[in-house]
N, C-alpha and C positions, 0 to 999 in steps of 0.2 A: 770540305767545309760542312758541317753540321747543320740540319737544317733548320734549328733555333739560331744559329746565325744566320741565315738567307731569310728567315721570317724576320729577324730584327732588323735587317739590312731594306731589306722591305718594309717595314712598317715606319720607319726614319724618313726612307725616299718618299711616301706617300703622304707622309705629316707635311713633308718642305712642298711636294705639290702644291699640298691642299692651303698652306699658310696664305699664299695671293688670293686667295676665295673670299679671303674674310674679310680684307677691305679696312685694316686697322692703321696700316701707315703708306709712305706712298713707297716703302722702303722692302717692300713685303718679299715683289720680284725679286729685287735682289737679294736677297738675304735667301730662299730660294733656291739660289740660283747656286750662293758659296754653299748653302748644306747638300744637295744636289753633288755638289763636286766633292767635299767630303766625306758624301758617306761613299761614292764611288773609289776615294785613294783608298780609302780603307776596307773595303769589299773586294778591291783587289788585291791590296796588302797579305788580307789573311785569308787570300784564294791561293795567292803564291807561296804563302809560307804552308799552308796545310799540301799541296800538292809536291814540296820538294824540291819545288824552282829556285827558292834564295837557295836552298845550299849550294848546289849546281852553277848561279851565278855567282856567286860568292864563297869559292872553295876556302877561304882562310875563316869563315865565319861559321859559327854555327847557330838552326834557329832553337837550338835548347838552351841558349843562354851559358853554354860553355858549363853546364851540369851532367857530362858526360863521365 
């Protein structure tokens, strides 16, 4: 993973922190709480796919999008 994706991945996780500070709806936490969990599937998503693990778990698939 590149580390302008670990900064973006970070800087997303730190926005959803920071959202319940602001005190704009009573909905804040929660909302939080799902970006919190999205930007972690997809921080892991593209930690597995740069590392080489989907292919490994998924031998009939490829992560090139089958442009091989």
């Amino acid at each position: 993973m590149k580390l302008s994706d670990k900064m973006l991945f970070f800087l997303l996780a730190l926005a959803a922190i920071a959202l319940p500070t602001l005190g704009m709806c009573a909905f804040d936490l929660l909302w939080a709480v799902a970006a919190l969990g999205v930007v972690s599937f997809w921080a892991v998503l593209v930690h597995r796919r740069c590392n080489g693990r989907y292919d490994r778990e998924f031998p009939g698939r490829s992560s090139s999008g089958g442009r091989e």
